[in-house]
Structure formats: C-alpha cells, structure tokens
N, CA, C and O of each residue as an XYZ file, in Angstrom:
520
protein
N      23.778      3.014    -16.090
C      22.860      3.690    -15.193
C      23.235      3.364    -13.745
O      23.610      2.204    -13.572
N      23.207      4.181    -12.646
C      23.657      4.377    -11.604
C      22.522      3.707    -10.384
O      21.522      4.385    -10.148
N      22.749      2.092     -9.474
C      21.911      1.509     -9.077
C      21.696      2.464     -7.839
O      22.691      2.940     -7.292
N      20.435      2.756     -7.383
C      19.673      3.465     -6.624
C      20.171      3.228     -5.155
O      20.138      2.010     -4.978
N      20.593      3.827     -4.088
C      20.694      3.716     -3.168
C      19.784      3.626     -1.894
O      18.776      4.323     -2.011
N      19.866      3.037     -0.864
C      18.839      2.733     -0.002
C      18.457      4.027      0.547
O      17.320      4.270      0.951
N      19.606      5.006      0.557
C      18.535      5.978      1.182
C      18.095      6.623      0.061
O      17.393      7.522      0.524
N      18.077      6.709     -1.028
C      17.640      7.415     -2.105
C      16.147      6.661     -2.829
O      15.256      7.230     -3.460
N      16.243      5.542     -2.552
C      15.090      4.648     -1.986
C      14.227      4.718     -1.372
O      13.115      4.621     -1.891
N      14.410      4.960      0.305
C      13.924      5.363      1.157
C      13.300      6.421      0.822
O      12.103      6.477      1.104
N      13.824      7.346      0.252
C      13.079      8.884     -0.188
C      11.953      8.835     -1.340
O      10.897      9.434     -1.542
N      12.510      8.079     -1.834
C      11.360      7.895     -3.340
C      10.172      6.975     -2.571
O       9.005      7.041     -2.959
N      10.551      6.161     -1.512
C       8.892      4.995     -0.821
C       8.326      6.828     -0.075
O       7.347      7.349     -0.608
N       8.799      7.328      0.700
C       8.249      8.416      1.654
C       7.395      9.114      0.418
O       6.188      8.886      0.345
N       8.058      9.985     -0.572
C       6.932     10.728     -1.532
C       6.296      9.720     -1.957
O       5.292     10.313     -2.353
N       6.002      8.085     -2.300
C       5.251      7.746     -3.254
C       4.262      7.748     -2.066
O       3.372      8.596     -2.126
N       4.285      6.901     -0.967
C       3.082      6.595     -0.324
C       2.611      8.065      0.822
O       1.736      7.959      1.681
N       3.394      9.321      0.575
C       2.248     10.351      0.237
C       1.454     10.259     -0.427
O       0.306     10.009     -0.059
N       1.868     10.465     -1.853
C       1.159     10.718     -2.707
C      -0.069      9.450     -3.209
O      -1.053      9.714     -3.901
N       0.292      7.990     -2.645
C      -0.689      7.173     -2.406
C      -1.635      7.763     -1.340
O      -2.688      7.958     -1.947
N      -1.761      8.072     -0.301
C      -2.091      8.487      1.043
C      -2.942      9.660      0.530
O      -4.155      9.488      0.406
N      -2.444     10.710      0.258
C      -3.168     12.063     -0.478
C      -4.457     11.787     -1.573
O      -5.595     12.257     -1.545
N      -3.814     10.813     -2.574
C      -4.835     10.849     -3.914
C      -6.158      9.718     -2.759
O      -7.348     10.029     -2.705
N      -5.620      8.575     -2.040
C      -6.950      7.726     -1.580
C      -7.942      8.455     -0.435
O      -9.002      8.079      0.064
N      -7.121      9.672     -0.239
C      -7.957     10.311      0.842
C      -8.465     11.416      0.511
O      -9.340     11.883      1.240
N      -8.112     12.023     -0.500
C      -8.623     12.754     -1.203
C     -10.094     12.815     -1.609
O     -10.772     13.842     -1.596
N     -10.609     11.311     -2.057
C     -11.938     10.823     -2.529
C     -12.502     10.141     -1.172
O     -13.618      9.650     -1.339
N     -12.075     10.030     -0.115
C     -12.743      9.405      0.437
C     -13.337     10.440      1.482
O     -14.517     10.479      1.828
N     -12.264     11.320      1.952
C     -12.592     12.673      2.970
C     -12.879     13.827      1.910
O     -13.240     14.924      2.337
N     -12.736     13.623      0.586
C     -13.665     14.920     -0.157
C     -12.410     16.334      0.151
O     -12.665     17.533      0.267
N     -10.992     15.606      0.221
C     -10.332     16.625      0.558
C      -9.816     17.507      1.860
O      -8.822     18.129      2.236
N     -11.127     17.156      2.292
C     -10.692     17.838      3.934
C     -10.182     16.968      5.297
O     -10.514     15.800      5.498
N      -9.404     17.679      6.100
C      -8.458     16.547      7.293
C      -9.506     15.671      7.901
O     -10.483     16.409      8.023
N      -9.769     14.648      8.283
C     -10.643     13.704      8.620
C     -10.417     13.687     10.235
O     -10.998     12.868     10.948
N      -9.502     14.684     10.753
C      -8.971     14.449     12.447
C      -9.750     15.703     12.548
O     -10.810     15.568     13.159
N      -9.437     17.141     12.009
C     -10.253     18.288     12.852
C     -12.095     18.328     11.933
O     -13.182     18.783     12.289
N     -11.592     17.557     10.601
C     -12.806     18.211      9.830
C     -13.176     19.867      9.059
O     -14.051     20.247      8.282
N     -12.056     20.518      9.716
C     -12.699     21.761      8.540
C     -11.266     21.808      7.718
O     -11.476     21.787      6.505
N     -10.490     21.841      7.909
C      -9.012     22.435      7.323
C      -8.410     21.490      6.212
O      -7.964     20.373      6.477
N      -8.436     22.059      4.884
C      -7.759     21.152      3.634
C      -6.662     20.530      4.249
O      -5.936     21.066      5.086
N      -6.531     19.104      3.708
C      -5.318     17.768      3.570
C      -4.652     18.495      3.099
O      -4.976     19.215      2.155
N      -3.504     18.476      3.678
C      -2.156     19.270      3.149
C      -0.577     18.556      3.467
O       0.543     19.048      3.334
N      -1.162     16.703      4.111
C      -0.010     16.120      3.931
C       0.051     14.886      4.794
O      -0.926     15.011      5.533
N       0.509     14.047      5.026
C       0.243     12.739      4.978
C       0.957     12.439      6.930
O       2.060     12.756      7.375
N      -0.408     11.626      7.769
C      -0.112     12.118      9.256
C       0.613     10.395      9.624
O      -0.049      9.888      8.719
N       1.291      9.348     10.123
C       1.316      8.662     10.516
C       0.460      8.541     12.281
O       0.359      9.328     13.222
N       0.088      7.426     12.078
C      -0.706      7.020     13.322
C       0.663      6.754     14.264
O       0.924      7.155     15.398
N       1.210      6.155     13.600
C       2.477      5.308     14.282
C       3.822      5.628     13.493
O       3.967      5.433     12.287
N       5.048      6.290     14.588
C       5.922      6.934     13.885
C       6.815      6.333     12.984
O       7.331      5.251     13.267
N       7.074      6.961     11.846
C       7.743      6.313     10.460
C       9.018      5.775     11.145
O       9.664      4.960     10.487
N       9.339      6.010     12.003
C      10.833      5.258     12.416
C      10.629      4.383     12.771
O      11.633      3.907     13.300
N       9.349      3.412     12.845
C       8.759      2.088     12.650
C       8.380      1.214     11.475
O       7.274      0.724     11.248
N      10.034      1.052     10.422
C      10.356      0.675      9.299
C       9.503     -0.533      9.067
O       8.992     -0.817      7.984
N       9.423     -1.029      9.868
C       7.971     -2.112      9.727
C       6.192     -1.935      9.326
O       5.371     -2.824      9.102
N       6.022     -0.495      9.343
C       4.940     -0.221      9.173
C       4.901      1.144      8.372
O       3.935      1.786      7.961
N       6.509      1.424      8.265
C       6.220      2.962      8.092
C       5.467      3.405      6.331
O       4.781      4.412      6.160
N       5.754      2.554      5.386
C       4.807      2.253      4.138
C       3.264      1.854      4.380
O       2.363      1.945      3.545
N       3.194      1.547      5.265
C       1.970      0.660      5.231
C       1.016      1.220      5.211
O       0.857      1.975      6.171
N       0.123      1.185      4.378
C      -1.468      2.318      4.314
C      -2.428      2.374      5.261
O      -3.425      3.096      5.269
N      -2.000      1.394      6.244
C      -2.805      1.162      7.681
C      -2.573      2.503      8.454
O      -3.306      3.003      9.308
N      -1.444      2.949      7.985
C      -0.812      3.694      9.150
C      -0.951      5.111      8.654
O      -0.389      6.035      9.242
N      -1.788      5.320      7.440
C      -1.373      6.307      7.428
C      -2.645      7.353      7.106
O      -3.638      6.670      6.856
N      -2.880      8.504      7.046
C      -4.489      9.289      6.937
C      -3.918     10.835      6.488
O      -3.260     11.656      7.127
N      -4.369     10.855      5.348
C      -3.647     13.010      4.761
C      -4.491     13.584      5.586
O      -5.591     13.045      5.700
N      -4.247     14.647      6.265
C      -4.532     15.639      7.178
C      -3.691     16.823      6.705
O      -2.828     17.082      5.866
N      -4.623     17.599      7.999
C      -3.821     19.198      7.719
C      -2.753     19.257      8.402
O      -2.627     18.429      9.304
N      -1.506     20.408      8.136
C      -0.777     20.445      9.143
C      -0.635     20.807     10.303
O       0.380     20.579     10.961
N      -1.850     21.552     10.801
C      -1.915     21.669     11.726
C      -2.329     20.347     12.793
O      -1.794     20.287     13.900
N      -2.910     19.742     12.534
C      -2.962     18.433     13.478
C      -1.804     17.653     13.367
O      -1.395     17.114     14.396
N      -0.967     17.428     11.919
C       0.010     16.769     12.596
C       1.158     17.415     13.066
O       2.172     16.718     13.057
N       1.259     18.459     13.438
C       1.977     18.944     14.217
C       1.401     18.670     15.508
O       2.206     18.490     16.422
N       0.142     18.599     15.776
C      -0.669     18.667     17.632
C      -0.393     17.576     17.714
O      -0.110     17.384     18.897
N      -0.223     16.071     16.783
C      -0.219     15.293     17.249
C       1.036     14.765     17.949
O       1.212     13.717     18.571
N       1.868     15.794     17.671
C       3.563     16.030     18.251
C       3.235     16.375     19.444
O       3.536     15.499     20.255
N       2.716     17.331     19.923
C       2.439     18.168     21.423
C       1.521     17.948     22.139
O       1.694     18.541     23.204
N       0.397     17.266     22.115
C      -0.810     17.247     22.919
C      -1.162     15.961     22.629
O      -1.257     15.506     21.489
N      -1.407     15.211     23.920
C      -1.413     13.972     24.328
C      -3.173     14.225     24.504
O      -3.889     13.225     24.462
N      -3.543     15.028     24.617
C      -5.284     14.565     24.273
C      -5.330     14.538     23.419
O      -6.236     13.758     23.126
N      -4.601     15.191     22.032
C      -5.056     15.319     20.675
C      -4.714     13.509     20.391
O      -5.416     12.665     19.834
N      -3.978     13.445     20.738
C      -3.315     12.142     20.605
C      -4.249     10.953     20.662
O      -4.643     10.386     19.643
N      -4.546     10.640     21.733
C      -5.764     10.152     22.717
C      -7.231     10.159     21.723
O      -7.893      9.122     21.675
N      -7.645     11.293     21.006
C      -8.692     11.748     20.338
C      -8.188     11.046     18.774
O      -9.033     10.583     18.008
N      -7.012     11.048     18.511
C      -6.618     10.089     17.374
C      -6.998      8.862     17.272
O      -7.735      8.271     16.484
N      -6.351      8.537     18.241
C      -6.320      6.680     18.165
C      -8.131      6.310     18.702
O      -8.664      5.259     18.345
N      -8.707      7.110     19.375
C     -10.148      7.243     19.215
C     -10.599      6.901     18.358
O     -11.063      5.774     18.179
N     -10.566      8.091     17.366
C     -10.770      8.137     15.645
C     -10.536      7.059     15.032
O     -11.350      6.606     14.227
N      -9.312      6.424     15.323
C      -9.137      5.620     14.223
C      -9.571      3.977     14.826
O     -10.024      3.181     14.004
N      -9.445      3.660     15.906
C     -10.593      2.288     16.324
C     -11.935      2.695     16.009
O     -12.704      1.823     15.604
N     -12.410      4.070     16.147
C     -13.796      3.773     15.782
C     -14.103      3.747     13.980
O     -15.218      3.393     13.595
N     -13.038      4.142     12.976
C     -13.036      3.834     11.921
C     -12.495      2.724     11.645
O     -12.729      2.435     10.471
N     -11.734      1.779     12.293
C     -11.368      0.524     11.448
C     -11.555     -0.425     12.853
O     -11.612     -1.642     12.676
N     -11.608     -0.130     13.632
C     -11.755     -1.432     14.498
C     -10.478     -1.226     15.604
O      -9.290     -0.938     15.453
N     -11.372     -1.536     16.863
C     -10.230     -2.153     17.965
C      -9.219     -2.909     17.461
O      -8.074     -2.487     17.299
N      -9.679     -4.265     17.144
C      -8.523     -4.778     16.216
C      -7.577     -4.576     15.307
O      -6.553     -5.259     15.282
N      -7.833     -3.588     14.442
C      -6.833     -3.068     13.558
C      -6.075     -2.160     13.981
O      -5.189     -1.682     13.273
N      -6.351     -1.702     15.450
C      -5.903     -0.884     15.768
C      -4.865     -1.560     16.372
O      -3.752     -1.421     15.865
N      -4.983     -2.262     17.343
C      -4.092     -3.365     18.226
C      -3.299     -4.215     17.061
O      -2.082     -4.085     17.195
N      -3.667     -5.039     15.969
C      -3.278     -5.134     14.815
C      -1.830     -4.215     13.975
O      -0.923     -4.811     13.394
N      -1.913     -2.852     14.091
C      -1.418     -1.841     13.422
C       0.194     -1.759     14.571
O       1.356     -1.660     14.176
N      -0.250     -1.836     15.867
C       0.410     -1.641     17.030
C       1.632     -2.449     17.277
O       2.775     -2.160     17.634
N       0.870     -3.831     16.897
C       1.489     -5.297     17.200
C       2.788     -5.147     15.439
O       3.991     -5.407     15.481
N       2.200     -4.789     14.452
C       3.185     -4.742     13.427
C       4.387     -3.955     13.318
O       5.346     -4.229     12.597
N       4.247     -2.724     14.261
C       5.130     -1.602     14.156
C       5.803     -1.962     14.875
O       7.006     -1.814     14.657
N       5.272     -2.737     16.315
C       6.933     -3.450     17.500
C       7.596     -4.655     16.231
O       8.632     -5.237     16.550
N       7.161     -4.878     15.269
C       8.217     -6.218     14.777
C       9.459     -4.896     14.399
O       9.422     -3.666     14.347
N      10.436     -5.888     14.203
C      11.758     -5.573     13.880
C      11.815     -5.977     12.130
O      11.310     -6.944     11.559
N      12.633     -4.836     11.562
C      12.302     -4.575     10.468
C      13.608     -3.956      9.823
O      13.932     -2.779      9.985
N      14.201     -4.717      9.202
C      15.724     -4.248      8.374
C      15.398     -4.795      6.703
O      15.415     -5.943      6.260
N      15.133     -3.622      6.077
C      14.913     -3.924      4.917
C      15.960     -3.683      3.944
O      16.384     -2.531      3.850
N      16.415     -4.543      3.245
C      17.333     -4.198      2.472
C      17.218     -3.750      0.794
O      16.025     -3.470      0.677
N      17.764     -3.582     -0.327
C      17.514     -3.056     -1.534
C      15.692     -3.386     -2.235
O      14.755     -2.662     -2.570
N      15.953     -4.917     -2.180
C      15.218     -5.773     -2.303
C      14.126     -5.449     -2.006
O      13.290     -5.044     -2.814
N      13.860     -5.643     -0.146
C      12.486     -5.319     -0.031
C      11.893     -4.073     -0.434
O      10.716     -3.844     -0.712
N      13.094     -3.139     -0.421
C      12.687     -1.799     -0.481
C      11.685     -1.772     -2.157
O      10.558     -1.332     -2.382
N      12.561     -2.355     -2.955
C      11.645     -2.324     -4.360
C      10.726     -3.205     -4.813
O      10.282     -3.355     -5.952
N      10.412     -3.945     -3.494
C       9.161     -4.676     -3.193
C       8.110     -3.864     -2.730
O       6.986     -3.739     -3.217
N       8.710     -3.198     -1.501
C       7.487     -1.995     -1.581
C       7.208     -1.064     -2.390
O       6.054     -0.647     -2.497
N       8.121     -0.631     -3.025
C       8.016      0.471     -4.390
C       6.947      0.351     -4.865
O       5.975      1.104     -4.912
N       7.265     -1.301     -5.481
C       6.346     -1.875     -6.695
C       4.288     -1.843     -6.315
O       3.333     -1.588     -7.049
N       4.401     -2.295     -4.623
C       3.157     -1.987     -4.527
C       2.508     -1.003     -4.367
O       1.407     -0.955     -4.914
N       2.967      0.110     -3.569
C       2.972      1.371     -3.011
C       2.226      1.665     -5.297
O       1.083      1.893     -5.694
N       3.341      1.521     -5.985
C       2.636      1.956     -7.506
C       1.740      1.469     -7.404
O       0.762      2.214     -7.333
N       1.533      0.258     -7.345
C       0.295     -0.319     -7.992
C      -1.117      0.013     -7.482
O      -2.124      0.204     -8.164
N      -0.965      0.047     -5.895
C      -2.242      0.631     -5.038
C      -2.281      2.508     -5.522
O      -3.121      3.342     -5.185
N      -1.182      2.674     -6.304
C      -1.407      4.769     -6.349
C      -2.271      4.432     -8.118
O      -3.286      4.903     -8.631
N      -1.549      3.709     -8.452
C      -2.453      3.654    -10.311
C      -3.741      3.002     -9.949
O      -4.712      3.383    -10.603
N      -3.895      2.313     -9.258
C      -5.195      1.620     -8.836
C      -6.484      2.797     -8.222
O      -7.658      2.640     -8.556
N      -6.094      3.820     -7.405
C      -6.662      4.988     -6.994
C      -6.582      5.815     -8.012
O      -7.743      6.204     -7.881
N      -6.183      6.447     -8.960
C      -6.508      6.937    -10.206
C      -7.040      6.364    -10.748
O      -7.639      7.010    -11.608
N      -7.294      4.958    -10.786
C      -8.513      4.618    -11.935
C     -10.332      5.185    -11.781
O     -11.145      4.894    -12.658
C-alpha cells in the first residue's frame, strides 16, 4: 500500500474538518450561516486564514457559513470588522486574542503531526454524530 503524502494529507485534514465544521454547526445554527443569519451553510469560513498551518485545523477557527459571506469576508473590511465582532461576542475577547496569538506561532508539520491531527479532527466528527 502506497504511504500517503503530505500534500495528499493536507487535502484529506481540509475535507475532514469541513465536514467536522459543517455537521457541529449544523445543530448548533439549525443549519443557517450564523454571520448574515438568513442564507443556508454551504461551507466552512476561517476566522483566520488557513495559510496559518498553526491554526488552520483548529475548530476555534472555524464557523460553516454561506458563500456568500465568505467571499465578503475577502472584500469588505466592515464585513470583516462585523466578524471578529461576532465572534468575541460569542466566545470571548480572550479567545479571540487567544485564536490570534496561536495563528502568529510558526508551524511546520510534518507526516506525523499531520496524522495526529487526522486522528482528532475523526474523533471530534464521530463524537458530533453521536
């Protein structure tokens, strides 16, 4: 059997912790984007951009929305602004500054960690189906 490659890796953590991200927000927002409020979750928004390998798994960072906001959150710096709003007043100043402070660490993950995160990324997605 043919050992998995890091970027082929990389691709399998991105769909799982969608699909972690989707199924826990699913039950908690009842389905709908939690940034505009009317428009079905249709895909998974980072607070903080995935090219911040330090955080970019991390369920802190992440909220299913529609696509239309995360596209605004590309172009419009009030939408932006109205985010990080949102999300200190749902988890805290601190977690927010918290979330901030994790994504500046430096972060080179190799095979290893990568199927360290795998393993949890499963366990928190079978844990939300129960």
């Amino acid at each position: 059997m043919k050992r998995p490659t890091r970027k082929s890796l990389v691709a399998k953590l991105d769909k799982l912790f969608s699909m972690f991200i989707r199924l826990r927000d699913k039950r908690v927002f009842k389905g709908i984007c939690p940034l505009c409020g009317t428009r079905p979750q249709e895909c998974v928004f980072h607070f903080i951009t995935r090219s911040k390998h330090s955080i970019r798994w991390d369920p802190r960072n992440g909220v299913a929305s529609c696509f239309a906001d995360n596209i605004r959150y590309e172009h419009d710096q009030t939408f932006v602004d109205k985010v990080f709003t949102w999300y200190k007043l749902r988890h805290g100043e601190q977690a927010w500054e918290d979330l901030k402070r994790d994504g500046n660490r430096i972060a080179k993950h190799d095979i290893s960690d990568l199927r360290d995160i795998k393993a949890v990324l499963e366990k928190l997605t079978q844990e939300v189906c129960k």
